[in-house]
Phi, psi and omega in degrees: 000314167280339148309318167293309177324305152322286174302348167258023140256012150274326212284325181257033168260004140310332159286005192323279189298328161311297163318282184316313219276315139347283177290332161322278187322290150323354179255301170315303181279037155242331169289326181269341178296316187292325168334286159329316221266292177338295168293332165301321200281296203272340192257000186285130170306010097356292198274017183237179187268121208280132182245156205241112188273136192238107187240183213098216199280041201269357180275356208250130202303351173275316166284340176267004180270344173273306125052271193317302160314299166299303218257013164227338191267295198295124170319341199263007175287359174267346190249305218224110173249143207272138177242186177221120197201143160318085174042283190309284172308310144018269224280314173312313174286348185268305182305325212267321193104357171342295210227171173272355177170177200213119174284178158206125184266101188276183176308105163091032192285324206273296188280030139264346174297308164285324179286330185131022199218105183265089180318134170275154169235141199298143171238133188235141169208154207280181197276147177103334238251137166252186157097211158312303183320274189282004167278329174263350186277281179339292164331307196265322153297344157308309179307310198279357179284287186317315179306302165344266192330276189292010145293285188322319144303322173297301181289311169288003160288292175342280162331337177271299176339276199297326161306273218291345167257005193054042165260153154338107200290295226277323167332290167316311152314316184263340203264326157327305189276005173276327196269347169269355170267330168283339187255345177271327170309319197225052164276348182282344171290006191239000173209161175221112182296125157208127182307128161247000178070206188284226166296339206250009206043029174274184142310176182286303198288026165255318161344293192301321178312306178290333196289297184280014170266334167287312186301334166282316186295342166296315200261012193276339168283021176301285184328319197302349184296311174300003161232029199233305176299132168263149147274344190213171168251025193306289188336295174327284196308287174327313164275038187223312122351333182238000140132003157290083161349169162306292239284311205288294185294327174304310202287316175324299179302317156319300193295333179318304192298285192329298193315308177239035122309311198304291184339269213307301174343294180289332189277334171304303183300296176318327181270334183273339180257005176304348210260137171301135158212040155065017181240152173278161179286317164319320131335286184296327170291316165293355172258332125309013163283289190317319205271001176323296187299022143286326196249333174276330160311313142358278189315285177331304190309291220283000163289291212304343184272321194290343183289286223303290183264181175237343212275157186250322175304266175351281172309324183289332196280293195296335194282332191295281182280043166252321179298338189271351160263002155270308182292010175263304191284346179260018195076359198260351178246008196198129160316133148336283204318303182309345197262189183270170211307302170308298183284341169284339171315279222292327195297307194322356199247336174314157177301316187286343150334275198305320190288317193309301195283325199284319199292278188322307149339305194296319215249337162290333202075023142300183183284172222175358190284282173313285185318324162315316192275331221269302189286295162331325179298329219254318178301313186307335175290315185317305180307327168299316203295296176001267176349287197287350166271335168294332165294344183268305194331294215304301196314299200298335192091012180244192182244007156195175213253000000 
């Protein structure tokens, strides 16, 4: 048994260096996709403040004192700034990018406002436009609808109350509509926002980091496919003959893959903590101790897909897009949170799933226990099936499936 081990780890620590060069390359292209993504992230229209041209009927001393109120009192003046501009320019500056959508305020809006009667007003926004734009057009009309109505309710209930009992309206009336402009002015004081960041309870770009650090440790075994695919089992059948079991010949082939992933792995890691990142070496040496059982999950799937074919084409192509599509669907290469319901059911239950978050955990000081049995489960399976194809290999006498 140690002796099969031994040689299998010379024949594929010949791929040594090819495999560092590799992984090198992959670490240099995910440092530049996240970069990007870094810079997008602070320059993306999300993070800057939308400005909004509100043109019409806009002269009537109730509507600029409300104006007036948003753009100096009201909380949404850190997301949405309001201009006051003419139609025309409007619709010109809406073209130009100035501004992001636009309101029209129609004729006689403020006095049908006072009788009880709310003119819809038109929102122009340019064609095409997503994202934030229509996540706020949407919003801030749903809100101003509800404030509208249920202001608007309050008070003329108030007022029939008091008509029916012959008390005095307009006092009452107004020291209402004064106190319901005061609690919609100072609604953010009536709630607290608070970030949990993603599934994993990181922020997104450190989330994404760990995702795609799991997704390299998935694809740097890849190459290793040209010795790890058999064409035939002639050998397999000869030590199985001399008495190394399936069970015996997997496990040897396992420690083997394992044994030389960690170099590239680790040499990856050395270069991502050359960078400060505020951890003592001692630390960072326990977070690679911890992050083993990553690298034997790894290890595990893609022996079971090279077991799986005999073909090298064949085997590199299923093992590639088999990790970028667990690691796409579990999130780790795209937030989670995006995808539809269903599929964050199922991603969240993957192997790769499982890596993200325990990697995530790792880099918090959180528990790690569940997730730890969540990543062992999945290697010990991958390994068992590893097995159970190699025992059919022997039976049939043949080299694939």
């Amino acid at each position: 048994m140690k002796i099969y081990y031994g040689l299998q780890v010379k024949r594929l620590a010949r791929l040594l260096p090819c495999v560092t060069l590799i992984a090198v390359l992959l670490l240099a292209g995910a440092v530049a996709v996240l970069s990007a993504f870094a810079r997008h992230t602070v320059t993306r229209e999300e993070n800057t403040v939308l400005r909004v041209g509100v043109a019409g009927d806009t002269d009537n001393p109730y509507f600029e004192f409300g104006m007036t109120a948003l753009q100096t009192l009201d909380s949404s003046r850190f997301a949405v700034e309001l201009v006051a501009m003419e139609e025309n320019a409007a619709r010109r500056s809406l073209e130009s990018g100035d501004i992001a959508a636009y309101v029209v305020v129609p004729e006689g809006f403020t006095e049908a406002a006072l009788r009880g009667e709310i003119l819809p007003i038109p929102c122009v926004v340019s064609a095409g436009t997503s994202g934030m734009v229509s996540l706020f057009k949407a919003e801030i009309a749903d809100v101003v609808r509800d404030l509208l109505v249920e202001s608007q309710k309050g008070i003329y209930g108030l007022s029939q109350s008091l008509a029916e009992t012959g008390q005095p309206q307009k006092d009452h009336a107004d020291r209402l509509a004064l106190r319901l402009v005061t609690l919609i002015l100072h609604r953010d004081k009536l709630y607290e926002a608070e970030e949990h960041g993603g599934a994993d309870g990181l922020p997104l770009l450190p989330s994404l980091i760990c995702g795609v650090a799991v997704a390299l440790v998935w694809l740097i075994g890849l190459p290793y496919a040209s010795a790890l695919i058999r064409r035939d089992t002639a050998l397999c059948r000869v030590l199985s003959a001399k008495g190394y079991t399936p069970l015996m010949q997997t496990a040897a082939e396992y420690a083997a893959y394992v044994t030389v992933l960690v170099p590239p792995v680790y040499a990856l890691a050395a270069l991502v903590f050359a960078v400060d990142m505020g951890m003592t070496a001692g630390e960072k040496a326990g977070l690679l101790l911890a992050a083993f059982p990553l690298v034997m999950l790894a290890a595990a799937f893609l022996l079971l897909v090279f077991y799986l074919v005999r073909d090298i084409v064949s085997g590199m192509l299923a093992a590639f897009f088999g990790a970028v599509a667990l690691s796409y669907v579990s999130g780790c290469l795209y937030p989670l949170h995006t995808f539809p319901v269903a599929m964050q059911t199922v991603g969240a239950w993957l192997p790769t799933a499982f890596s993200h978050r325990y990697l995530a955990a790792l880099v918090q000081g959180e528990g790690t226990l569940l997730l730890l049995c969540g990543v062992l489960g999945y290697t010990l399976l991958f390994f068992a099936a590893a097995v159970l194809v190699r025992y059919r290999r022997l039976n049939e006498g043949r080299g694939g499936v």
